[in-house]
PyMOL Python script that loads the backbone (N, CA, C, O; Angstrom):
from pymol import cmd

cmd.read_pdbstr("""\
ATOM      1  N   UNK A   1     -34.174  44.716 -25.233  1.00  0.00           N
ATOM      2  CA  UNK A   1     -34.438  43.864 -24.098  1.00  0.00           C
ATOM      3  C   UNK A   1     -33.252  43.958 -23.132  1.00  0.00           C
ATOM      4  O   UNK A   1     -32.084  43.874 -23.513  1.00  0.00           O
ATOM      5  N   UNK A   2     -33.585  44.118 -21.996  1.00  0.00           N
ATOM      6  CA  UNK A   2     -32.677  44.570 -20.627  1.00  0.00           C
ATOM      7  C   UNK A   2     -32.522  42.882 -20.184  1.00  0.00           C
ATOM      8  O   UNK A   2     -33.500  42.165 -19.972  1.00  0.00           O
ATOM      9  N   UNK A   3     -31.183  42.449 -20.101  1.00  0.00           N
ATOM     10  CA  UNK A   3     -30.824  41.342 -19.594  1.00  0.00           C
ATOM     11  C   UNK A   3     -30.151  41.337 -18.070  1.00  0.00           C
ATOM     12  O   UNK A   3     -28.957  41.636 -18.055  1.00  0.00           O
ATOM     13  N   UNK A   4     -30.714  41.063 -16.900  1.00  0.00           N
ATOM     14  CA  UNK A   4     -30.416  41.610 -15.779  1.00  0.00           C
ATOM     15  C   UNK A   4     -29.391  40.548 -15.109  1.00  0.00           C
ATOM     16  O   UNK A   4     -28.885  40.948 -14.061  1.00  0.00           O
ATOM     17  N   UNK A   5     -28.906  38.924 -15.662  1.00  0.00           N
ATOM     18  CA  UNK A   5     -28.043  38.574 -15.319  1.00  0.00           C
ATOM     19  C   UNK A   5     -26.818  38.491 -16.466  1.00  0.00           C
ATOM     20  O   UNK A   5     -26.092  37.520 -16.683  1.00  0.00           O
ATOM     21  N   UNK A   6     -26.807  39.511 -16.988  1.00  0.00           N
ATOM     22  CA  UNK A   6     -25.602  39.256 -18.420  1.00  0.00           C
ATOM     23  C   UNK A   6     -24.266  39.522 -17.224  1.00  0.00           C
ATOM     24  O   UNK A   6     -23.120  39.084 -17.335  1.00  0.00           O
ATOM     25  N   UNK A   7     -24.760  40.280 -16.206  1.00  0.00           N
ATOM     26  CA  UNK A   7     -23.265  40.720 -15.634  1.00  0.00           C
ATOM     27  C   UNK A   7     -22.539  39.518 -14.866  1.00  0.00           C
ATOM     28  O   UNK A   7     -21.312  39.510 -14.767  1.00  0.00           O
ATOM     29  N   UNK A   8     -23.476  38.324 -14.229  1.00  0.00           N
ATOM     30  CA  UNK A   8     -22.999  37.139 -13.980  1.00  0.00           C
ATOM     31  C   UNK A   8     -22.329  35.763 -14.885  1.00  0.00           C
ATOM     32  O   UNK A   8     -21.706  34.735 -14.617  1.00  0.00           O
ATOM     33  N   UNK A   9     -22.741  36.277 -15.801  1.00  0.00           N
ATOM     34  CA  UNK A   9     -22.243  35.329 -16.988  1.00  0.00           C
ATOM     35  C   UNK A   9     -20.589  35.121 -17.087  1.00  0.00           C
ATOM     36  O   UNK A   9     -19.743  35.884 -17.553  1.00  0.00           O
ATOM     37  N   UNK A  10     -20.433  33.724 -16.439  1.00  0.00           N
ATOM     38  CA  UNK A  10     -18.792  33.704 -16.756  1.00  0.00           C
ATOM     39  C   UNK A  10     -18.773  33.725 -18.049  1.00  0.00           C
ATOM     40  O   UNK A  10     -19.613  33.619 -18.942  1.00  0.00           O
ATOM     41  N   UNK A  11     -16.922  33.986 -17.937  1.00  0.00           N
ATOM     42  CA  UNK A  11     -16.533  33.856 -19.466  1.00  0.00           C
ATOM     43  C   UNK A  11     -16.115  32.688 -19.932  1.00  0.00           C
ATOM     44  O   UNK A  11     -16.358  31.704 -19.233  1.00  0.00           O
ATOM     45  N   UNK A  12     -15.503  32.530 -21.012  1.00  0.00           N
ATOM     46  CA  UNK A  12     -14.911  31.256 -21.760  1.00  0.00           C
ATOM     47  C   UNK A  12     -13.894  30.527 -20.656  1.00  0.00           C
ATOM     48  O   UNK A  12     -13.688  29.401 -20.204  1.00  0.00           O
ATOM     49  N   UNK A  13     -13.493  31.602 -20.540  1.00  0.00           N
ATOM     50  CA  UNK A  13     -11.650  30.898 -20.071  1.00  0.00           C
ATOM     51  C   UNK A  13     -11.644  30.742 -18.545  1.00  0.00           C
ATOM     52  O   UNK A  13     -10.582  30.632 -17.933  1.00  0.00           O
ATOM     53  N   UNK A  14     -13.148  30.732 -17.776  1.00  0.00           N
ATOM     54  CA  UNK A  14     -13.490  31.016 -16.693  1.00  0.00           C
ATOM     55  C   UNK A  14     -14.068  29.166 -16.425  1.00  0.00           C
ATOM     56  O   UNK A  14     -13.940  28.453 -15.429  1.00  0.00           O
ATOM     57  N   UNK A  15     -14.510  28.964 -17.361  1.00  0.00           N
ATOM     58  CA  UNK A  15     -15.533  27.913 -17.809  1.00  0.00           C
ATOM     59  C   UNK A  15     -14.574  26.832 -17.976  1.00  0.00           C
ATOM     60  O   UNK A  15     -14.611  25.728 -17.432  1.00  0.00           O
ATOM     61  N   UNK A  16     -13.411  27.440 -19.075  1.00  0.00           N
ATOM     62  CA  UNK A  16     -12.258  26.138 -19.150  1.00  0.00           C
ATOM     63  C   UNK A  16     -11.581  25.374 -18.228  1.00  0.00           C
ATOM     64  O   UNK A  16     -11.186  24.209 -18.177  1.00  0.00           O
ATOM     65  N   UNK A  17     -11.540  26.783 -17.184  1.00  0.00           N
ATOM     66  CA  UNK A  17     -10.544  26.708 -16.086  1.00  0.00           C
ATOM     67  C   UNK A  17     -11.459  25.578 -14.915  1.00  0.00           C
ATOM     68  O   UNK A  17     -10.782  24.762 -14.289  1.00  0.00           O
ATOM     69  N   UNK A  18     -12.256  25.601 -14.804  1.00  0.00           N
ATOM     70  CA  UNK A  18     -13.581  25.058 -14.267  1.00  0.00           C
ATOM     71  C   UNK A  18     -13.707  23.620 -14.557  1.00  0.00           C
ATOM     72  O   UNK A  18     -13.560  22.798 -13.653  1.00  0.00           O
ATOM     73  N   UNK A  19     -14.035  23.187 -16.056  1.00  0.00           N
ATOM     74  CA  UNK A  19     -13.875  22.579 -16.215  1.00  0.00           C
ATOM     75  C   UNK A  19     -12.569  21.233 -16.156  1.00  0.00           C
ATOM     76  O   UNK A  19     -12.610  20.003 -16.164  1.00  0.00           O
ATOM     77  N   UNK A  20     -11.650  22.107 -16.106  1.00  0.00           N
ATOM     78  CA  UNK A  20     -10.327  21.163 -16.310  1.00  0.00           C
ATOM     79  C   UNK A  20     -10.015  21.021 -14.636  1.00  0.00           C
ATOM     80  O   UNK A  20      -9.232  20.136 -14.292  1.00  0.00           O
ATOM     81  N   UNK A  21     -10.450  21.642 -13.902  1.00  0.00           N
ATOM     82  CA  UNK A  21     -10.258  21.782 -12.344  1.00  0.00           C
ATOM     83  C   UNK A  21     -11.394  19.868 -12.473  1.00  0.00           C
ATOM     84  O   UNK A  21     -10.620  18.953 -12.192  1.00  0.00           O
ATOM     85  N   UNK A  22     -12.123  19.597 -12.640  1.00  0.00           N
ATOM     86  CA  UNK A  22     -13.043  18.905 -12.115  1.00  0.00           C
ATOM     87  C   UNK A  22     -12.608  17.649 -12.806  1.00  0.00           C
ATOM     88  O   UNK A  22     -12.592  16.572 -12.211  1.00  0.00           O
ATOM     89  N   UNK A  23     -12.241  17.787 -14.106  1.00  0.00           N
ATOM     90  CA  UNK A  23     -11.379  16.875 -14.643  1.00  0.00           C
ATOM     91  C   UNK A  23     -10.625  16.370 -14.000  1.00  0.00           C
ATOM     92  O   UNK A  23     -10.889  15.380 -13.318  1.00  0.00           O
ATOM     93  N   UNK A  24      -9.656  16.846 -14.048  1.00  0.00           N
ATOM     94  CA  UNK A  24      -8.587  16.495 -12.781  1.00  0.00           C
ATOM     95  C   UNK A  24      -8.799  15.373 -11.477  1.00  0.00           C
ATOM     96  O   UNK A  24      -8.269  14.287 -11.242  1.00  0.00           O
ATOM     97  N   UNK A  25      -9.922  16.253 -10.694  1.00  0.00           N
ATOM     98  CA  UNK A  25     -10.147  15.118  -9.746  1.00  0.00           C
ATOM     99  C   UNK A  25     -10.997  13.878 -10.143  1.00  0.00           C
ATOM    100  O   UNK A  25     -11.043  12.799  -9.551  1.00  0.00           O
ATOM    101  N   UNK A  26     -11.708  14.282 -11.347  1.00  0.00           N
ATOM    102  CA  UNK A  26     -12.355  13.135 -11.505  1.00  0.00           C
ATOM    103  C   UNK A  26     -11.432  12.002 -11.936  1.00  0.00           C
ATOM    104  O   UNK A  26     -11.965  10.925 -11.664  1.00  0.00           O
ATOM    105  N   UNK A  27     -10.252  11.859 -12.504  1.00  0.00           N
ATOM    106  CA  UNK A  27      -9.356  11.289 -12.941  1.00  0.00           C
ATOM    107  C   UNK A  27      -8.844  10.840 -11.971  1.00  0.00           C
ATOM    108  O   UNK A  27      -8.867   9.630 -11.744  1.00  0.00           O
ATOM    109  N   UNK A  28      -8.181  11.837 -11.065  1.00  0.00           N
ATOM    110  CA  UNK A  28      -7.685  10.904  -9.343  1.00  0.00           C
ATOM    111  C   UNK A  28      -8.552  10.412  -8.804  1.00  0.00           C
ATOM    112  O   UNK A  28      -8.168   9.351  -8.311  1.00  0.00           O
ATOM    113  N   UNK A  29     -10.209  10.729  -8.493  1.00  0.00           N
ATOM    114  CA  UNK A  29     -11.232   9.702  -8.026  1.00  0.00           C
ATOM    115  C   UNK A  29     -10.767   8.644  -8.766  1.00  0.00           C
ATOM    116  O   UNK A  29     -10.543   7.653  -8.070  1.00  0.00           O
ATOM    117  N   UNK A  30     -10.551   8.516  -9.912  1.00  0.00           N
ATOM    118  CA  UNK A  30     -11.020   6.410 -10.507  1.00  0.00           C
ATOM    119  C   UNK A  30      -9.595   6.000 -10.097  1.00  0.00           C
ATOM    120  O   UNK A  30      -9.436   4.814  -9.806  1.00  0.00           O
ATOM    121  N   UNK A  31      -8.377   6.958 -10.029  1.00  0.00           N
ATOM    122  CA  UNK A  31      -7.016   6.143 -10.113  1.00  0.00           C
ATOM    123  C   UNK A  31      -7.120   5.425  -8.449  1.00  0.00           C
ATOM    124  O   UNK A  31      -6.857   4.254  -8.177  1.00  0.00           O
ATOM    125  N   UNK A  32      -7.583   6.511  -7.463  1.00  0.00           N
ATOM    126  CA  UNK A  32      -7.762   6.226  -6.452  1.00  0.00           C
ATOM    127  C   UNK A  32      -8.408   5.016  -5.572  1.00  0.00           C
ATOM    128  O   UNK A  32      -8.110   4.382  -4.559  1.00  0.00           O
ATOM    129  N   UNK A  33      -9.864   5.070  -6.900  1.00  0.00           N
ATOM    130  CA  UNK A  33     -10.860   3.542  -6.570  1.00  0.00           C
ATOM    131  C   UNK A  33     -10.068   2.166  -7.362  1.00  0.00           C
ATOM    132  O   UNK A  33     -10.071   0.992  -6.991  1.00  0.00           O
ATOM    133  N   UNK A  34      -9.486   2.704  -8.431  1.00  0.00           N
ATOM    134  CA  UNK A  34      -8.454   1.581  -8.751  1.00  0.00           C
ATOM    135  C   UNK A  34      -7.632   1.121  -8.004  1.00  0.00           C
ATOM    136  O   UNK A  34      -7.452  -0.093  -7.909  1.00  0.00           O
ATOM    137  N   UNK A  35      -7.053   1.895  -7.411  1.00  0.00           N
ATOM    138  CA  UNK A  35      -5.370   1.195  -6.581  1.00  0.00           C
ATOM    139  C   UNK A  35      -6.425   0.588  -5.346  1.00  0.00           C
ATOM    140  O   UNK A  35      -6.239  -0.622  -5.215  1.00  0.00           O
ATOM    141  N   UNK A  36      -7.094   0.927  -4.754  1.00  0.00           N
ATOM    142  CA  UNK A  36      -7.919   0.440  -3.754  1.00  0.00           C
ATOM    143  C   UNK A  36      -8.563  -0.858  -4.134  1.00  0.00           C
ATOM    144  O   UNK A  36      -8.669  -1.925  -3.530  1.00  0.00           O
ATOM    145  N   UNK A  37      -8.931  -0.484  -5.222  1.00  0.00           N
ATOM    146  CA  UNK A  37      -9.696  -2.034  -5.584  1.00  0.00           C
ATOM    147  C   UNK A  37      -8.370  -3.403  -5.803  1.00  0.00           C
ATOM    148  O   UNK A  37      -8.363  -4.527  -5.302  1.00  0.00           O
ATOM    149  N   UNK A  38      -7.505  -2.850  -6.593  1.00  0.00           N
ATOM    150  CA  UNK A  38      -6.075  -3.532  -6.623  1.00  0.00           C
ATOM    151  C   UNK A  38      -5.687  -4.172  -5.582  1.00  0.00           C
ATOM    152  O   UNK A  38      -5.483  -5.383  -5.663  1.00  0.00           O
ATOM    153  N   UNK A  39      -5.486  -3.390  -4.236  1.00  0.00           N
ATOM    154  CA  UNK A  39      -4.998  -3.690  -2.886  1.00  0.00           C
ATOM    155  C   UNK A  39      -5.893  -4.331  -2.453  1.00  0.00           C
ATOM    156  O   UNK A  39      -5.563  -4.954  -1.444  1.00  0.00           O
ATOM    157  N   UNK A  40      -6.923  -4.472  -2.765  1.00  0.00           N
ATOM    158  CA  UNK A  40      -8.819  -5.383  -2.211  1.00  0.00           C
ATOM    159  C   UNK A  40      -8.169  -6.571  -2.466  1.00  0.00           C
ATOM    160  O   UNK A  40      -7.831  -7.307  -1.539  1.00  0.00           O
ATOM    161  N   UNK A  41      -7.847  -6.977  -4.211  1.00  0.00           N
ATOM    162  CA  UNK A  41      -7.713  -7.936  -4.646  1.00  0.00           C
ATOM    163  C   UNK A  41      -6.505  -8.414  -4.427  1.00  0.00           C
ATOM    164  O   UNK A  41      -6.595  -9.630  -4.258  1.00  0.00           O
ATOM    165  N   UNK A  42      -5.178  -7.960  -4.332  1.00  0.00           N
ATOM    166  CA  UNK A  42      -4.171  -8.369  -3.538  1.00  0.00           C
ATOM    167  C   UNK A  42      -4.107  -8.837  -2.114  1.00  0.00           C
ATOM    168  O   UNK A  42      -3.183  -9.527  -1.684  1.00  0.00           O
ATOM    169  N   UNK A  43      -5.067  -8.458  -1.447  1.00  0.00           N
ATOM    170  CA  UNK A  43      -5.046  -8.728   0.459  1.00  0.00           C
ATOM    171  C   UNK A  43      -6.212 -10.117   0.444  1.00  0.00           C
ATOM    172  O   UNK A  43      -6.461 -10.992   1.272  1.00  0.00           O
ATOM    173  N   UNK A  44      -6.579  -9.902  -0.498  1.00  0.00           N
ATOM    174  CA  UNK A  44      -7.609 -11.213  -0.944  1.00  0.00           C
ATOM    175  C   UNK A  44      -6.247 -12.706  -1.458  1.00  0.00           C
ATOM    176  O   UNK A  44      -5.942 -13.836  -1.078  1.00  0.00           O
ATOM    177  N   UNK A  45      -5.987 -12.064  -2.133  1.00  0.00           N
ATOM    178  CA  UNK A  45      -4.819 -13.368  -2.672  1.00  0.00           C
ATOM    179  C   UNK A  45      -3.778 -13.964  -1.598  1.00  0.00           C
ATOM    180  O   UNK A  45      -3.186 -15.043  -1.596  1.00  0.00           O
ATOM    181  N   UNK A  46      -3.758 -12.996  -0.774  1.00  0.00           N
ATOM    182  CA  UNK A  46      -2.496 -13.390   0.256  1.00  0.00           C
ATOM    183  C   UNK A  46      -3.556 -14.120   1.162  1.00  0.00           C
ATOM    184  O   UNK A  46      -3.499 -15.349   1.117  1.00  0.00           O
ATOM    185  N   UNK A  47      -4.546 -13.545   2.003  1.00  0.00           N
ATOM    186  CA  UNK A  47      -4.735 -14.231   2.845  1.00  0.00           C
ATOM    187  C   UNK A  47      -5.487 -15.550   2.507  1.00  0.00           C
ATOM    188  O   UNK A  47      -5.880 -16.320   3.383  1.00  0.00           O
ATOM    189  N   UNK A  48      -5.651 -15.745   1.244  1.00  0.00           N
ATOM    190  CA  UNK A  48      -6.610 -17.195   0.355  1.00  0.00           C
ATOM    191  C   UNK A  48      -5.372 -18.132   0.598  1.00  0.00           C
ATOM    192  O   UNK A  48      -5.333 -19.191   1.224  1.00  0.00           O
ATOM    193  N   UNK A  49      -4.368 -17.459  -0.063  1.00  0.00           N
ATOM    194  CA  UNK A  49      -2.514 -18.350  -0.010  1.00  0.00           C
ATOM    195  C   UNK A  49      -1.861 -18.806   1.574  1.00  0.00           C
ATOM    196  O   UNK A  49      -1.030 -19.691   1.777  1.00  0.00           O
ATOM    197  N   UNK A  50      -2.647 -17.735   2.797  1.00  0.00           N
ATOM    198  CA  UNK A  50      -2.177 -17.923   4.180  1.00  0.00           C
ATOM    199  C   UNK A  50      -3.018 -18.699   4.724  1.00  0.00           C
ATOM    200  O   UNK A  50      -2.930 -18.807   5.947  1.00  0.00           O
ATOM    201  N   UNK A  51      -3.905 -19.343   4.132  1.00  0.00           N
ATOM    202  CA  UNK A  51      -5.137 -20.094   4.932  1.00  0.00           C
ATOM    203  C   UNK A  51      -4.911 -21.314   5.030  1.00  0.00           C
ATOM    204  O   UNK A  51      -5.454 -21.969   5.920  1.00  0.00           O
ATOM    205  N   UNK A  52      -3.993 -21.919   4.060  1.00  0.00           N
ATOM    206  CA  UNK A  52      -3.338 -23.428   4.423  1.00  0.00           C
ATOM    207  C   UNK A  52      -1.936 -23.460   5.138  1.00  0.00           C
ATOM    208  O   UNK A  52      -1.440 -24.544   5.444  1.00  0.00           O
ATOM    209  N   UNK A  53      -1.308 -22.285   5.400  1.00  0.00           N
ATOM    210  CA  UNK A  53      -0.414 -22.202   6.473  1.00  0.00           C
ATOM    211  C   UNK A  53      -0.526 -22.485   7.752  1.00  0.00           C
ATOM    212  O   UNK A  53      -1.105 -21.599   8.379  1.00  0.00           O
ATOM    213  N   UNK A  54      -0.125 -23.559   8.486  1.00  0.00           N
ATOM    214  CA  UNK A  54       0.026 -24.127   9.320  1.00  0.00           C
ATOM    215  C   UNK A  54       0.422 -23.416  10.727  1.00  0.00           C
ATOM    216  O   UNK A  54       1.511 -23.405  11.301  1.00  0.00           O
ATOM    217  N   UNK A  55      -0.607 -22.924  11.034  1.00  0.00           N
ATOM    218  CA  UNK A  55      -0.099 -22.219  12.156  1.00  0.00           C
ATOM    219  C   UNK A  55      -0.392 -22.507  13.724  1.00  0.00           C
ATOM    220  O   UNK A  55      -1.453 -22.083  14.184  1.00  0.00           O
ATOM    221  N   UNK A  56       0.586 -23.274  14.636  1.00  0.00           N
ATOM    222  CA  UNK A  56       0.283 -23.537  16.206  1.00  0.00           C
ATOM    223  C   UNK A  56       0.358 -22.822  17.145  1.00  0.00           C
ATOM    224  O   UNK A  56       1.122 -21.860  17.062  1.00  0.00           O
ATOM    225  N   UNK A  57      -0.109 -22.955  17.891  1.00  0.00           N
ATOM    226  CA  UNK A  57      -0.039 -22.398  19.176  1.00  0.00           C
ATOM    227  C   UNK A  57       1.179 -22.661  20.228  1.00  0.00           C
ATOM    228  O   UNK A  57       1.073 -22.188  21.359  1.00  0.00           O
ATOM    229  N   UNK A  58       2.196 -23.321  19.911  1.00  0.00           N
ATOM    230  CA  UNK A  58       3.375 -23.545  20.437  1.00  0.00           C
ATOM    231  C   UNK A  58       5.079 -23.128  20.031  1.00  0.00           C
ATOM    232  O   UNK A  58       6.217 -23.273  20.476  1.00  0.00           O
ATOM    233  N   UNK A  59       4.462 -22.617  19.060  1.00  0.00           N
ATOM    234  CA  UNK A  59       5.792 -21.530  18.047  1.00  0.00           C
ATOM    235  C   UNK A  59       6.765 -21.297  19.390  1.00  0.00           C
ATOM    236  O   UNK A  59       6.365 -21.141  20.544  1.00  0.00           O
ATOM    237  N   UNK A  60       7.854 -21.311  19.025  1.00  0.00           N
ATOM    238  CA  UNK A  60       9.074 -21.161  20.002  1.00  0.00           C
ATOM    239  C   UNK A  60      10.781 -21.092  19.061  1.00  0.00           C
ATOM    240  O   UNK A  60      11.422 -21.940  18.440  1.00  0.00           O
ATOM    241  N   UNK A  61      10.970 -19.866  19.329  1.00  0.00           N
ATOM    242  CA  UNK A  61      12.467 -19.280  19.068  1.00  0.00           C
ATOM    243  C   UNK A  61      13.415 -19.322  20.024  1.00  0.00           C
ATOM    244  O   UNK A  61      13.215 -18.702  21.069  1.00  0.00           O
ATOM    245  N   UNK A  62      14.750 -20.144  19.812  1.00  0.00           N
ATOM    246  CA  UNK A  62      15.396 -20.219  21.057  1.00  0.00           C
ATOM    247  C   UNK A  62      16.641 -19.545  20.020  1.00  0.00           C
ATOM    248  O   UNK A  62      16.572 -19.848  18.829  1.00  0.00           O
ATOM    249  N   UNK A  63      17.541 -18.818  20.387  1.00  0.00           N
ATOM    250  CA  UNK A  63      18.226 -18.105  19.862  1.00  0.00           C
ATOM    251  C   UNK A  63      19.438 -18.791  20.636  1.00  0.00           C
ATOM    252  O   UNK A  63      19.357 -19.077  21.831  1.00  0.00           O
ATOM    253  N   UNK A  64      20.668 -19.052  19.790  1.00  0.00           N
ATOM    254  CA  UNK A  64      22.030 -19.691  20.501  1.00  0.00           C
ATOM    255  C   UNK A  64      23.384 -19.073  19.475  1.00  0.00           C
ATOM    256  O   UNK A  64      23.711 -18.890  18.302  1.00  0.00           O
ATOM    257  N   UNK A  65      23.892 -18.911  21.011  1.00  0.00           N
ATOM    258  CA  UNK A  65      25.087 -18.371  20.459  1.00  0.00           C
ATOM    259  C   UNK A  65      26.225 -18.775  20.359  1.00  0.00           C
ATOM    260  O   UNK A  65      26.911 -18.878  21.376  1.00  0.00           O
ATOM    261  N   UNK A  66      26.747 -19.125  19.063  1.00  0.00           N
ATOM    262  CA  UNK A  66      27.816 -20.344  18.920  1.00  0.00           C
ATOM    263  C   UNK A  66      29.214 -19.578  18.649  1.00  0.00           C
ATOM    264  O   UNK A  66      29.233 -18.754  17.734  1.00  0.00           O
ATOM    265  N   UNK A  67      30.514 -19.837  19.486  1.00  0.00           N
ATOM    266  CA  UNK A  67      31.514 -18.606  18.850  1.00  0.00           C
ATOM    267  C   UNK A  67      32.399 -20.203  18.295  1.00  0.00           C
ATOM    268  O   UNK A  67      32.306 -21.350  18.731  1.00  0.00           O
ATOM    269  N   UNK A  68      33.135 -19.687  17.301  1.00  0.00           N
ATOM    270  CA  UNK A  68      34.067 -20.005  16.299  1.00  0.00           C
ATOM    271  C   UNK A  68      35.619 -19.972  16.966  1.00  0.00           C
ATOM    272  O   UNK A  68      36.304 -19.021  16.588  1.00  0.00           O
ATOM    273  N   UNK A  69      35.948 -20.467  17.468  1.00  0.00           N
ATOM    274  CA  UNK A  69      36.879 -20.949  17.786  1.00  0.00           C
ATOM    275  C   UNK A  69      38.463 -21.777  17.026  1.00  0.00           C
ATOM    276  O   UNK A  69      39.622 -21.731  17.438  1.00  0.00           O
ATOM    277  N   UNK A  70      37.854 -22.513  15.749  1.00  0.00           N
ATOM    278  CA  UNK A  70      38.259 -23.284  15.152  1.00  0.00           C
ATOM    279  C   UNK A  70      39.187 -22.185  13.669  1.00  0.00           C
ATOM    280  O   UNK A  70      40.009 -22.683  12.899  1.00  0.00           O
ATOM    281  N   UNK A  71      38.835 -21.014  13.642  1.00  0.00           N
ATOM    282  CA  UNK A  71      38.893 -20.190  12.695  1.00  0.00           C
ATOM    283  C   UNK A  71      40.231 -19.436  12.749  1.00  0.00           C
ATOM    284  O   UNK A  71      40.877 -19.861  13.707  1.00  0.00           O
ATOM    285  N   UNK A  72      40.880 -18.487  12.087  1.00  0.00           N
ATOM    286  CA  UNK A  72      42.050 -17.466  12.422  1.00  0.00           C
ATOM    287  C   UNK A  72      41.720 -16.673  12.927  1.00  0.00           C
ATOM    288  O   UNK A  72      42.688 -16.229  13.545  1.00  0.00           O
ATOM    289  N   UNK A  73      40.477 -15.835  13.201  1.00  0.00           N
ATOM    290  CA  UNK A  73      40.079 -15.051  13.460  1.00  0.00           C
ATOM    291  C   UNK A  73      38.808 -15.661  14.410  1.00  0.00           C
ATOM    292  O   UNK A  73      38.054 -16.467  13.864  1.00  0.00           O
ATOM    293  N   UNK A  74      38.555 -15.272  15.879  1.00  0.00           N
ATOM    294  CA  UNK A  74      37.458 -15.539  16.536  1.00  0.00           C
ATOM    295  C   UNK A  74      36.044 -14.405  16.185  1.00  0.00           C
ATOM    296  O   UNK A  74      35.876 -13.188  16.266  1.00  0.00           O
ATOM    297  N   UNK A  75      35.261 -15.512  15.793  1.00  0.00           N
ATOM    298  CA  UNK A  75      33.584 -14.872  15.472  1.00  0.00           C
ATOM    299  C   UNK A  75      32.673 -15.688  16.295  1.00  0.00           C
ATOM    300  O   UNK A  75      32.595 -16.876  16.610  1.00  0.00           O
ATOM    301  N   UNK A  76      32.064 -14.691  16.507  1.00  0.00           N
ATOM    302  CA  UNK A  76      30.544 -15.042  17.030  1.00  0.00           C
ATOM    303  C   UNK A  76      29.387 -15.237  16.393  1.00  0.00           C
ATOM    304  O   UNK A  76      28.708 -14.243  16.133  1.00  0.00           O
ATOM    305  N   UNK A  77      29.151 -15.902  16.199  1.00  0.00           N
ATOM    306  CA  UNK A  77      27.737 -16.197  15.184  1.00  0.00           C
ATOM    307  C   UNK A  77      26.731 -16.286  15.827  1.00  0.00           C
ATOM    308  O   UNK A  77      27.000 -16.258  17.028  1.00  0.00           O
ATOM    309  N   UNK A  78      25.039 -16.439  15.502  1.00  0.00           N
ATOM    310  CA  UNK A  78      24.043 -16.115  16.245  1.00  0.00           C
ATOM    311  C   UNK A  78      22.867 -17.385  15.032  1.00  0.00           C
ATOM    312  O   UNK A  78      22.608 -17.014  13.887  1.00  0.00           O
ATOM    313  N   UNK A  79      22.420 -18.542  15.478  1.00  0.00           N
ATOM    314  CA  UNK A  79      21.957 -19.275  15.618  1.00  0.00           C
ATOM    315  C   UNK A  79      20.472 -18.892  15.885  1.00  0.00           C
ATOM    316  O   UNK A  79      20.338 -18.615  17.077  1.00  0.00           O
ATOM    317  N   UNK A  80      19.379 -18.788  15.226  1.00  0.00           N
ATOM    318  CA  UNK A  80      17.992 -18.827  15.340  1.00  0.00           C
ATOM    319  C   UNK A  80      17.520 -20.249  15.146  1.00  0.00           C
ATOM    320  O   UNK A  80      18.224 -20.798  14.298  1.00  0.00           O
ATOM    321  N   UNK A  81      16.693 -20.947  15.569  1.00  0.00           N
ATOM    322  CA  UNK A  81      15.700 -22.435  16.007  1.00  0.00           C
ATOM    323  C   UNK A  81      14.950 -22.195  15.737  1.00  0.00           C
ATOM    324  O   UNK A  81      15.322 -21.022  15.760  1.00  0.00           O
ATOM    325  N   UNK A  82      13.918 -22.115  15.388  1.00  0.00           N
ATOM    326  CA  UNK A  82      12.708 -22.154  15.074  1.00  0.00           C
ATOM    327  C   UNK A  82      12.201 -23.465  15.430  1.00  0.00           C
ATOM    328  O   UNK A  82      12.652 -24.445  14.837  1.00  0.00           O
ATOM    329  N   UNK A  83      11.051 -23.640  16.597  1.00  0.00           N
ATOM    330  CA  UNK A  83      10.815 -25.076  16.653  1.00  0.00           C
ATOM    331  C   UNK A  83       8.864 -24.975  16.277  1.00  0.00           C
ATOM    332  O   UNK A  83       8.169 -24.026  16.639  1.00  0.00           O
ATOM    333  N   UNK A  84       8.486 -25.860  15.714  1.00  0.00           N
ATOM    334  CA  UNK A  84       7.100 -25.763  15.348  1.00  0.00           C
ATOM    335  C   UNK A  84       6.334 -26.860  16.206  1.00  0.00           C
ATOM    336  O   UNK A  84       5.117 -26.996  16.089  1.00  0.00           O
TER     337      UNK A  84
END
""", "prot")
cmd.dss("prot")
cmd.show_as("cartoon", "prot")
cmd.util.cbc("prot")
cmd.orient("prot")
């Protein structure tokens, strides 16, 4: 009996190589849908935790600059306000 695709027939180590290629990504597909799903559930926790944060519409930073005078050495220091 004349077998007319024997000459297409991969081999073993053709097959392995194949196989372990697909492996591979299939393994980075789930690590991938994992860390994603992770970061889902992390951006979920923060903004559940930011939703009783108090936030106005009148936020105001006045920045002041206080120098030291009183010291051995003259410094300038830098004063942030935060007024809510």
């Amino acid at each position: 009996m004349d077998d007319e695709f024997i000459e297409i027939k991969p081999n073993k180590e053709k097959l392995n190589e194949g196989k372990n290629f697909h492996k591979n990504y299939r393994d980075m597909s789930f690590l991938f849908i994992l860390g994603t799903y992770m970061l889902n559930i992390l951006d979920a926790n923060v903004s559940a935790h930011l939703m009783q944060f108090n936030i106005k519409d009148n936020l105001s930073i006045r920045p002041k600059f206080e120098p030291d005078l009183f010291g051995p050495d003259t410094h300038v220091g830098l004063k942030v306000l935060v007024k809510l």
